[in-house]
C-alpha positions as YAML, in Angstrom:
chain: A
units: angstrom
residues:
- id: 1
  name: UNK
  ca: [68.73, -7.75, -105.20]
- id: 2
  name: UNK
  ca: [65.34, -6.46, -106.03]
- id: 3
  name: UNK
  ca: [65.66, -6.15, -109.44]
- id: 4
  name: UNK
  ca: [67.46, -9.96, -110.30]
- id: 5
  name: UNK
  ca: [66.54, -10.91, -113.50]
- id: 6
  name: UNK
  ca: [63.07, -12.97, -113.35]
- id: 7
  name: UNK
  ca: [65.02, -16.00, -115.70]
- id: 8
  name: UNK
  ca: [67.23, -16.84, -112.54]
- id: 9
  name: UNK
  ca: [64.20, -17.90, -110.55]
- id: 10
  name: UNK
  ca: [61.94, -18.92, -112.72]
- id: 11
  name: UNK
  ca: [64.14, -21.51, -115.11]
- id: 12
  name: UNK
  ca: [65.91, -23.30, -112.87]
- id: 13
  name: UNK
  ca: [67.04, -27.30, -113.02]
- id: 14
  name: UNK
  ca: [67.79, -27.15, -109.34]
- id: 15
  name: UNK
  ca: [65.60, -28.44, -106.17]
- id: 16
  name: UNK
  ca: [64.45, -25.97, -103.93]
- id: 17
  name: UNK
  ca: [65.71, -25.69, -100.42]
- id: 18
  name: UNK
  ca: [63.04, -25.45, -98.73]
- id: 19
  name: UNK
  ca: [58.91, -26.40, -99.67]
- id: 20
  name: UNK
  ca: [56.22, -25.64, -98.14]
- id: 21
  name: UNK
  ca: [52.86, -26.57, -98.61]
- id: 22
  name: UNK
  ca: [49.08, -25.65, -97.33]
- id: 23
  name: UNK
  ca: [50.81, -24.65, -94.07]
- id: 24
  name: UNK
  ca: [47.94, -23.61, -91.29]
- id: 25
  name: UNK
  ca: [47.52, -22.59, -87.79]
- id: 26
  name: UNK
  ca: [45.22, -21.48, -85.67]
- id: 27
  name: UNK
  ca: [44.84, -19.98, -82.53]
- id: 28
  name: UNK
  ca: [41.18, -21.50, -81.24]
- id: 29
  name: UNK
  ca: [39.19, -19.83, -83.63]
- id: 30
  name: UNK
  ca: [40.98, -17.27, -84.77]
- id: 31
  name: UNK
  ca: [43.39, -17.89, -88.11]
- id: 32
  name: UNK
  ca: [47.12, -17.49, -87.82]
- id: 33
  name: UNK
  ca: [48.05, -18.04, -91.27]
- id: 34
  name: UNK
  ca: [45.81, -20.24, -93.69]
- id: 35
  name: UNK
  ca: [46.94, -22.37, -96.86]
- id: 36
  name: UNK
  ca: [50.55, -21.46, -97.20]
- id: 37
  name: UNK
  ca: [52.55, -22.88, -99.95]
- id: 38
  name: UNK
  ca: [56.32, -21.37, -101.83]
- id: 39
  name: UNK
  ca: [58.95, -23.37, -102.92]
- id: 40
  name: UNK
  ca: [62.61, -21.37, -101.87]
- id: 41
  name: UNK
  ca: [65.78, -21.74, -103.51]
- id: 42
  name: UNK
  ca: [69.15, -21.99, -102.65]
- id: 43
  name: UNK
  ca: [70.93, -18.80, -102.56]
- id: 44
  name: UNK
  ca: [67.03, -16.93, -102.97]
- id: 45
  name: UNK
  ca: [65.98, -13.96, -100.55]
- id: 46
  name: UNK
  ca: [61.99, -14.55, -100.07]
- id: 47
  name: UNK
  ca: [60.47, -11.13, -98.24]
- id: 48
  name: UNK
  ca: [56.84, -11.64, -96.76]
- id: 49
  name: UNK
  ca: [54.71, -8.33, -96.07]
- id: 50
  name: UNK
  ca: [51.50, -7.47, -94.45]
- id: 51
  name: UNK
  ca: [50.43, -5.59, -91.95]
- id: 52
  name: UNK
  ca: [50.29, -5.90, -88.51]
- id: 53
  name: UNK
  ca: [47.87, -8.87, -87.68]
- id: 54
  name: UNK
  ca: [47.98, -10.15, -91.28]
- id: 55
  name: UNK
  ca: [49.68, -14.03, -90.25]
- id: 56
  name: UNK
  ca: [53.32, -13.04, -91.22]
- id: 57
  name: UNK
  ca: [54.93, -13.17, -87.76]
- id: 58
  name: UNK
  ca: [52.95, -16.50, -87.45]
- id: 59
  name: UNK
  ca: [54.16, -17.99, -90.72]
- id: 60
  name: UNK
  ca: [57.63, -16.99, -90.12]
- id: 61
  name: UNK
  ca: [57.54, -18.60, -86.34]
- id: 62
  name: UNK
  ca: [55.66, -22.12, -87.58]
- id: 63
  name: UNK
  ca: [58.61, -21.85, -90.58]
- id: 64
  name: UNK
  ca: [60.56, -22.05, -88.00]
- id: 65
  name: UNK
  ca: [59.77, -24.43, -85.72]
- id: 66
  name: UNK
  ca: [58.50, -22.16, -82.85]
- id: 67
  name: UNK
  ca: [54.94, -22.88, -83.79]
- id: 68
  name: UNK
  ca: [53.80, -25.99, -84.90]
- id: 69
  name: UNK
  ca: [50.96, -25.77, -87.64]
- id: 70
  name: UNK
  ca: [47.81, -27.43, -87.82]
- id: 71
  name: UNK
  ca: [48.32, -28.41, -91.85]
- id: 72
  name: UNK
  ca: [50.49, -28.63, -93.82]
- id: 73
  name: UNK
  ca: [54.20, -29.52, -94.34]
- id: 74
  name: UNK
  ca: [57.82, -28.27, -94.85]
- id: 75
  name: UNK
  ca: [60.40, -29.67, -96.39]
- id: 76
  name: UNK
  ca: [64.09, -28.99, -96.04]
- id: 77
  name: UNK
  ca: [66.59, -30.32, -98.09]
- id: 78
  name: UNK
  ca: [64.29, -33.05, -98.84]
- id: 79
  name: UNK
  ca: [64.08, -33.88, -94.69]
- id: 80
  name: UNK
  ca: [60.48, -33.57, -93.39]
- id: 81
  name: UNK
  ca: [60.80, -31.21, -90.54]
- id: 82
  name: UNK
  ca: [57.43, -31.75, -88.89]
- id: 83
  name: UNK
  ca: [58.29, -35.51, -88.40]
- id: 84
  name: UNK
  ca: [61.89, -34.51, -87.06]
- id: 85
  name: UNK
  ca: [62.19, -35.22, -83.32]
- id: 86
  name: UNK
  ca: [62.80, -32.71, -81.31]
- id: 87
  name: UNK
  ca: [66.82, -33.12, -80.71]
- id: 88
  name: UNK
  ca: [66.98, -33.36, -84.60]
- id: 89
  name: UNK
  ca: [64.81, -30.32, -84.90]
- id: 90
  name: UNK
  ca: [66.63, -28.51, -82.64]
- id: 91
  name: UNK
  ca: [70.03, -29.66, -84.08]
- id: 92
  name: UNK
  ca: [69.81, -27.93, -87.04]
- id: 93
  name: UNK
  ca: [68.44, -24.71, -85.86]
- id: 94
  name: UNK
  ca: [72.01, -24.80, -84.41]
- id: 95
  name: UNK
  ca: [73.77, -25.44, -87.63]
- id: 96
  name: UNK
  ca: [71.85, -24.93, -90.92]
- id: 97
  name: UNK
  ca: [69.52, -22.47, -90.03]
- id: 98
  name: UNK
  ca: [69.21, -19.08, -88.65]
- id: 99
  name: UNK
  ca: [67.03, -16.93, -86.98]
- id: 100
  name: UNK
  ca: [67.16, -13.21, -86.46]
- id: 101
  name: UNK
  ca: [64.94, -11.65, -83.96]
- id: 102
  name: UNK
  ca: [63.48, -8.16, -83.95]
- id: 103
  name: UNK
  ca: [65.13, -7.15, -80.85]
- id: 104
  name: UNK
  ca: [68.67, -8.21, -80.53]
- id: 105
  name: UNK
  ca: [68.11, -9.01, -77.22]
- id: 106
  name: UNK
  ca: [66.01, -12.22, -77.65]
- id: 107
  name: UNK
  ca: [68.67, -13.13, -79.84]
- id: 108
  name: UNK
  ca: [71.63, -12.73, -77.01]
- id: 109
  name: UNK
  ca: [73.55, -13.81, -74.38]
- id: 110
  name: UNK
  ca: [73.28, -10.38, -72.41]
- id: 111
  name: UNK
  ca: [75.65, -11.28, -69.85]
- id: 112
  name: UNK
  ca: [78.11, -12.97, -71.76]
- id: 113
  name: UNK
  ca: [80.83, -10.95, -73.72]
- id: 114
  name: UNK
  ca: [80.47, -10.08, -77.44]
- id: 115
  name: UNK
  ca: [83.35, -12.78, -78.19]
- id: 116
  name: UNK
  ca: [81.36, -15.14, -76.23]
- id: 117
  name: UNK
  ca: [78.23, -14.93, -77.73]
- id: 118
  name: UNK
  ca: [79.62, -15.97, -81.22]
- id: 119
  name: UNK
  ca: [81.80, -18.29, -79.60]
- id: 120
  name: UNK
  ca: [79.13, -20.17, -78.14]
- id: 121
  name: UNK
  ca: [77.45, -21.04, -81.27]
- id: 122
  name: UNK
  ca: [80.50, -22.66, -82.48]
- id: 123
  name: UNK
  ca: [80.59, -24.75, -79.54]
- id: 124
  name: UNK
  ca: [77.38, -25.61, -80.06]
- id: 125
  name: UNK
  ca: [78.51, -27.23, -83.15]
- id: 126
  name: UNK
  ca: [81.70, -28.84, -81.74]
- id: 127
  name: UNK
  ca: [84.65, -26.30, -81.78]
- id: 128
  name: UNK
  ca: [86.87, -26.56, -78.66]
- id: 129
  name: UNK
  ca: [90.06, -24.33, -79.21]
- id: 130
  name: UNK
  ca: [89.70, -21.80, -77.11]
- id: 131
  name: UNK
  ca: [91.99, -19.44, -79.53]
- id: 132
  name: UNK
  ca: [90.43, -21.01, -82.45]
- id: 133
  name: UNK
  ca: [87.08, -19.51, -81.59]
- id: 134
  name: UNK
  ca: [88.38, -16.15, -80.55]
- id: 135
  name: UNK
  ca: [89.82, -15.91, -83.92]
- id: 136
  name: UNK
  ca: [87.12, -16.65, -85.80]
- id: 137
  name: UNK
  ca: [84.44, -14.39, -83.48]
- id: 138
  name: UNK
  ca: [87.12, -11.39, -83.84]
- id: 139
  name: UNK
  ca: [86.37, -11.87, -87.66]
- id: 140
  name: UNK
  ca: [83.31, -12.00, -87.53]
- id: 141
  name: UNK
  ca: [82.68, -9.21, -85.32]
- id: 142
  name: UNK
  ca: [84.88, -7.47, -88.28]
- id: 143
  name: UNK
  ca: [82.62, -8.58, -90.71]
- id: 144
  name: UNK
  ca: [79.98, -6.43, -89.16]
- id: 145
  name: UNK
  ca: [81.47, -4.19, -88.41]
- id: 146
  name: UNK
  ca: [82.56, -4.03, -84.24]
- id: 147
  name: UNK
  ca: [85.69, -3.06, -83.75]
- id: 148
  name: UNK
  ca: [88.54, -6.54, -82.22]
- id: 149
  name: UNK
  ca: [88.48, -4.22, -79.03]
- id: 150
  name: UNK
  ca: [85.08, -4.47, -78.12]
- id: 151
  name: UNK
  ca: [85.15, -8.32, -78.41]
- id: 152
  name: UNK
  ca: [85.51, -8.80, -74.33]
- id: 153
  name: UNK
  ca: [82.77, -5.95, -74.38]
- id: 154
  name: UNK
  ca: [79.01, -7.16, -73.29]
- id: 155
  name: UNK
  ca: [75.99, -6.23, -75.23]
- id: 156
  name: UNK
  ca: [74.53, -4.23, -72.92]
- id: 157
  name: UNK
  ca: [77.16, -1.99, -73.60]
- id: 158
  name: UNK
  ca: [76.38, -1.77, -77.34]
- id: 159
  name: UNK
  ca: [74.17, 0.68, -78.95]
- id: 160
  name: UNK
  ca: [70.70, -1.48, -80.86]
- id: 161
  name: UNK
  ca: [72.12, -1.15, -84.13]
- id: 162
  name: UNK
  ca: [75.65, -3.03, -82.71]
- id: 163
  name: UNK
  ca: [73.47, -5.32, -80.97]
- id: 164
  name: UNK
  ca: [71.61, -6.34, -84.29]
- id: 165
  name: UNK
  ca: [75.03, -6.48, -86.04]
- id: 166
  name: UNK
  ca: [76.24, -9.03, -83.27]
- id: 167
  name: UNK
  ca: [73.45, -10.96, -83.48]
- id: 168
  name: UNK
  ca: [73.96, -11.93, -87.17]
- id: 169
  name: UNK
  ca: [77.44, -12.45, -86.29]
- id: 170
  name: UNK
  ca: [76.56, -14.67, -83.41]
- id: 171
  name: UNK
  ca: [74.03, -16.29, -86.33]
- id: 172
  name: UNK
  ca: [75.83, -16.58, -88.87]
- id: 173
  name: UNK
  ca: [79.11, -17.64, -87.73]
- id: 174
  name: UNK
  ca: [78.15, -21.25, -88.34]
- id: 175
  name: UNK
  ca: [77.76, -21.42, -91.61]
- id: 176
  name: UNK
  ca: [73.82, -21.57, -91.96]
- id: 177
  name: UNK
  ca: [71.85, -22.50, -95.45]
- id: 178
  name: UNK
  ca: [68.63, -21.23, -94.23]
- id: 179
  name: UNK
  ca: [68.24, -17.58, -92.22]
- id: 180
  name: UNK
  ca: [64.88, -16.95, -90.80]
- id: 181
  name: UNK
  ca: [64.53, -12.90, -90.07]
- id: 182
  name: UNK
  ca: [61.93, -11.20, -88.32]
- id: 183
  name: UNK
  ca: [61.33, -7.22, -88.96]
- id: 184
  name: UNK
  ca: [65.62, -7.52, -88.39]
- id: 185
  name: UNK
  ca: [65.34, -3.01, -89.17]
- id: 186
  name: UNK
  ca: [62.72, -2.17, -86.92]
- id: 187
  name: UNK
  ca: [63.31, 0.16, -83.72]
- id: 188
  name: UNK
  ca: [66.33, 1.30, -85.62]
- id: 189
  name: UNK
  ca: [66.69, 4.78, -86.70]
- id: 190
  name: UNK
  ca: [67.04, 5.42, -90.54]
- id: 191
  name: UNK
  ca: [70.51, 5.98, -90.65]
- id: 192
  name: UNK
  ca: [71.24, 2.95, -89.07]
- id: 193
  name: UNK
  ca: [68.38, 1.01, -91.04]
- id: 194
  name: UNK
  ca: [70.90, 2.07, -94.00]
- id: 195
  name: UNK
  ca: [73.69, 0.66, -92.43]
- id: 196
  name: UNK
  ca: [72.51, -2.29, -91.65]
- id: 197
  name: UNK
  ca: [70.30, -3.68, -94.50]
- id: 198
  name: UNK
  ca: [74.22, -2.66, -96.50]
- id: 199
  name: UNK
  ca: [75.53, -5.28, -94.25]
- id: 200
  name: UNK
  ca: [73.09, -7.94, -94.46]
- id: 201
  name: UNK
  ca: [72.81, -7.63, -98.49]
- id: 202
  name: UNK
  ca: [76.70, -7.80, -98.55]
- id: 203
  name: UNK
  ca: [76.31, -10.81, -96.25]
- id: 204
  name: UNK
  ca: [73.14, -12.62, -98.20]
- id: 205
  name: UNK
  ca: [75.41, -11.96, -101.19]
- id: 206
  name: UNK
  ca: [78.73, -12.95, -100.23]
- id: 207
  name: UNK
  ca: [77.83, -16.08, -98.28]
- id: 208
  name: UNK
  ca: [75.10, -17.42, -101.10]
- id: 209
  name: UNK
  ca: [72.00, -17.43, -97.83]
- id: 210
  name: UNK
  ca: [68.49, -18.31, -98.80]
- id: 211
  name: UNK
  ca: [66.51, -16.08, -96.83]
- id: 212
  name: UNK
  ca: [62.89, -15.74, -95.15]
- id: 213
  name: UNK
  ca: [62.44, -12.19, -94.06]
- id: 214
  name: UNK
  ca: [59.72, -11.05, -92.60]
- id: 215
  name: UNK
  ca: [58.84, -6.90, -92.36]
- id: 216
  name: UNK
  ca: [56.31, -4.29, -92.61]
- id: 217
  name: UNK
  ca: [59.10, -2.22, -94.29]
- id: 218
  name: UNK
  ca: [58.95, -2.12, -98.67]
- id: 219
  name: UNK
  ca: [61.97, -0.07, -98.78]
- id: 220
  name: UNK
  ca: [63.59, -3.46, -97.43]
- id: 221
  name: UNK
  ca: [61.91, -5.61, -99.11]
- id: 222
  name: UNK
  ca: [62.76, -3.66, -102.49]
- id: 223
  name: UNK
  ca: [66.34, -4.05, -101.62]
- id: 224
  name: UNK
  ca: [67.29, -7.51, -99.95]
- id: 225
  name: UNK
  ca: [64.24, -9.79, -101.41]
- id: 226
  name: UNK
  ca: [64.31, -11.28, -104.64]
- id: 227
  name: UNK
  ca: [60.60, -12.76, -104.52]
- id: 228
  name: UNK
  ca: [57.80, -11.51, -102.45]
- id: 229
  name: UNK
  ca: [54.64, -12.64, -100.47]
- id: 230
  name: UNK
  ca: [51.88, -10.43, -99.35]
- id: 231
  name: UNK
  ca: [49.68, -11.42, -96.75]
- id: 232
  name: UNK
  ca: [46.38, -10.66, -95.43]
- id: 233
  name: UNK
  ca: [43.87, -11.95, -92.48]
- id: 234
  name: UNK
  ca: [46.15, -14.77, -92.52]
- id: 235
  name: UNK
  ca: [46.41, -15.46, -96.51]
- id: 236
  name: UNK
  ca: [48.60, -15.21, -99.45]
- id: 237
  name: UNK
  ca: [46.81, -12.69, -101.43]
- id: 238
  name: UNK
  ca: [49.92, -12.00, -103.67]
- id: 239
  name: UNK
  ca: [53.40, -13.26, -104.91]
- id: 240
  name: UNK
  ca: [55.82, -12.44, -107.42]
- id: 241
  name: UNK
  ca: [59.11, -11.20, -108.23]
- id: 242
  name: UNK
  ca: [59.64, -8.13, -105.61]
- id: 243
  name: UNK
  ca: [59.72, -5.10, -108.27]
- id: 244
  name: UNK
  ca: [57.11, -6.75, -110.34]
- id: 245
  name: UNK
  ca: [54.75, -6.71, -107.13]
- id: 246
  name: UNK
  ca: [55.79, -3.24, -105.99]
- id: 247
  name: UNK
  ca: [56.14, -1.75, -109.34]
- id: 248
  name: UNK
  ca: [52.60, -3.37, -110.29]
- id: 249
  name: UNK
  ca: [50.67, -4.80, -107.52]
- id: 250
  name: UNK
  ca: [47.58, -6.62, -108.41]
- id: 251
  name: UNK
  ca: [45.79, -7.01, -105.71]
- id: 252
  name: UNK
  ca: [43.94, -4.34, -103.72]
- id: 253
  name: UNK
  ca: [45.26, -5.05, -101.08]
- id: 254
  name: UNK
  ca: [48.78, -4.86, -102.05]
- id: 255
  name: UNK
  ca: [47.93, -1.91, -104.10]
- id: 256
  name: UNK
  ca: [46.76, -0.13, -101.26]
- id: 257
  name: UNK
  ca: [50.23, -1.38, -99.31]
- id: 258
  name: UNK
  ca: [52.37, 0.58, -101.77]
- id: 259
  name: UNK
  ca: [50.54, 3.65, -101.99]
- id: 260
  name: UNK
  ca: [50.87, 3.84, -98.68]
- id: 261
  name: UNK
  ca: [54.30, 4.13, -99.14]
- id: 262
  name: UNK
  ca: [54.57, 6.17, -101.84]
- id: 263
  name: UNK
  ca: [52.03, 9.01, -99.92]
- id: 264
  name: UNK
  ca: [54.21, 9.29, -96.97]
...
């Protein structure tokens, strides 16, 4: 998805999905992220890099709604999410958004059954056939992957990669417009990476997502994101279509990010 064609998301007559502008938090003195502002379309994979420390976990979490910032605002779907009350708020985390964590675990139900887990986020939304939502978790768990027999199975009994695959099952069984992802490869081996980023493209793909994914990782950047964001101490130092960035970075900063890369 790396290499979309820079006249898709740069001439378009539709509204974006989500804005954000001059978001900002702090933590006492110190800066979280500073002066934050993208416009995301519908359908569009957005990757944000930096290194560790550099404000992207903290973007990604007052994005969100984990964190609330100091500044700014974010719009979704023309709603003002920072005025939302809380059970509004909260409401559509269960329905049109999504959030992946880095370890599947914060993510899970660890003592409720693989079944269960994406069960419960339909009944979070209102489905009440108990063979209805059996059905449609066993095809989900297809979808990535985990074989109908393990459905009864917990997730302690899964290996991390089937545990990351259930939790976008469990995610994205829903329906979502908006996925939220943070570092969703890391602590997997590379094989499994591979595996797994083939799934979520598929996915991002197939279902038409708009994505926010947050990672230290360019190889996944280069193949999921369509536009990218590089941050440092807390700012936006760079932007741009995601092989335009990598292919020519800029900035020094991002320069020295991809060089990086390409030494290892």
């Amino acid at each position: 998805m790396g290499s979309v064609d820079m006249g898709i998301w740069t001439k378009r007559n539709e509204q974006p999905l989500f804005q954000v502008e001059g978001l900002t938090k702090y933590y006492g003195n110190r800066i979280g992220c500073v002066d934050v502002s993208f416009d995301l379309f519908p359908g569009e994979v957005l990757g944000i890099v930096g290194e560790s420390g550099s404000g992207k976990s903290t973007l990604l979490s007052c994005l969100a709604g984990h964190l609330r910032p100091d500044l700014g605002s974010v719009i979704y779907d023309g709603r003002d999410v920072l005025a939302m009350a809380e059970t509004e708020r909260r409401k559509l985390s269960r329905t049109e958004w999504a959030y992946v964590h880095q370890n599947p675990r914060d993510g899970l139900r660890m003592g409720v059954s693989a079944g269960g887990n994406v069960g419960e986020r339909l009944m979070a939304i209102g489905a009440r056939h108990y063979g209805t939502i059996r059905d449609t978790a066993t095809d989900w768990l297809g979808r990535v992957e985990i074989a109908a027999d393990r459905i009864d199975d917990r997730p302690s009994a899964f290996s991390g990669g089937m545990q990351q695959r259930l939790q976008i099952a469990r995610n994205l069984v829903t329906g979502p417009r908006l996925v939220f992802m943070d570092e969703p490869t890391g602590g997997l081996d590379v094989s499994v990476q591979a595996r797994l980023l083939d799934l979520l493209r598929g996915l991002v793909r197939d279902l038409g997502l708009s994505v926010i994914i947050v990672t230290h990782d360019l190889a996944v950047v280069r193949l999921l994101a369509d536009r990218l964001m590089v941050m440092k101490d807390g700012r936006v130092v760079e932007q741009g279509l995601t092989d335009q960035v990598l292919d020519d970075p800029q900035h020094a900063y991002s320069q020295l990010l991809v060089s990086s890369v390409l030494q290892v």
